[in-house]
C-alpha positions as CSV (number, residue, x, y, z in Angstrom):
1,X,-7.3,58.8,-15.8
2,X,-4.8,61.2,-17.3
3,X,-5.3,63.0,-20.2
4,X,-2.3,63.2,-22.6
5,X,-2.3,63.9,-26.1
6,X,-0.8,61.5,-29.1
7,X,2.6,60.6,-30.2
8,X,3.1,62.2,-33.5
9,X,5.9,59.7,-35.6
10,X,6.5,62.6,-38.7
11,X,7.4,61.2,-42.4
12,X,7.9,57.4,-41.9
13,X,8.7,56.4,-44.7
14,X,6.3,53.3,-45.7
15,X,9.3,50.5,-45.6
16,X,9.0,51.1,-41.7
17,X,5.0,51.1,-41.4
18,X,5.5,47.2,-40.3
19,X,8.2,47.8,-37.5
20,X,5.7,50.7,-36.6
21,X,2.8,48.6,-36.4
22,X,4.6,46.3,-34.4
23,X,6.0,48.8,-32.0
24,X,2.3,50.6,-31.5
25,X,1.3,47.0,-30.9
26,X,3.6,46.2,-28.3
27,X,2.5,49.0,-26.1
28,X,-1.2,48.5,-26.8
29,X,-2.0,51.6,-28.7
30,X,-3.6,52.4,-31.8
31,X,-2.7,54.8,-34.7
32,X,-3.9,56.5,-37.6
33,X,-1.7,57.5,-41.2
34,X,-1.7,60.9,-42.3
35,X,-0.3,63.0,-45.2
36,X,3.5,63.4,-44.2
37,X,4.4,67.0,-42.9
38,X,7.2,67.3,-45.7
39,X,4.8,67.9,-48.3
40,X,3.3,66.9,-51.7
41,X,5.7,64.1,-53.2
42,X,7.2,63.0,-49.5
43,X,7.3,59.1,-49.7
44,X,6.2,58.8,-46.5
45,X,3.4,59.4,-43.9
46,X,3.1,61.0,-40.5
47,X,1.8,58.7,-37.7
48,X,-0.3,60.0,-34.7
49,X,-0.4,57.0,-32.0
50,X,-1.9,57.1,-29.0
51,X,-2.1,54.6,-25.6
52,X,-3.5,53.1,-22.5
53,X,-1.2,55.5,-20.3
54,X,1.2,57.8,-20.3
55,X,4.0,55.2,-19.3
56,X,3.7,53.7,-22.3
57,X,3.3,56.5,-24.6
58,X,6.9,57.9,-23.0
59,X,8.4,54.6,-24.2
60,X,6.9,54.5,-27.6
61,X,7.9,58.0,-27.8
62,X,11.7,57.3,-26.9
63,X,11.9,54.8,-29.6
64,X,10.5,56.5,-32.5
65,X,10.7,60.5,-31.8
66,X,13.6,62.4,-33.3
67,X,15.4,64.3,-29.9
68,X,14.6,67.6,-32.1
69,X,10.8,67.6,-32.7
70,X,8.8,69.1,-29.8
């Protein structure tokens, strides 16, 4: 098996933690919450997911990564 690191979702804010449930779900991966990288007083969290293969972390990652984070 491949090893490839997780999907990191930065400052969701927490009116989308459902749809990202859903989405982390729908690929069969898990995820934990973290403090959001914008800071003290962000309303929001950062998301680290990760899944069965690396298939299915591209997709998640299409879906829910900004085009600029790296």
């Amino acid at each position: 098996m491949d090893e490839f690191g997780p999907v990191t979702v930065k400052n969701i804010p927490y009116s989308d933690l459902e749809t990202l449930s859903r989405s982390v779900k729908k690929y069969g991966g898990i995820f934990i919450l973290k403090a959001p990288s914008g800071g003290p007083g962000t309303p929001a969290v950062d998301a680290h997911c990760w899944f069965p293969s690396l298939e299915d972390s591209i997709q998640f990652k299409l879906q829910w990564t900004n085009p600029d984070d790296d």
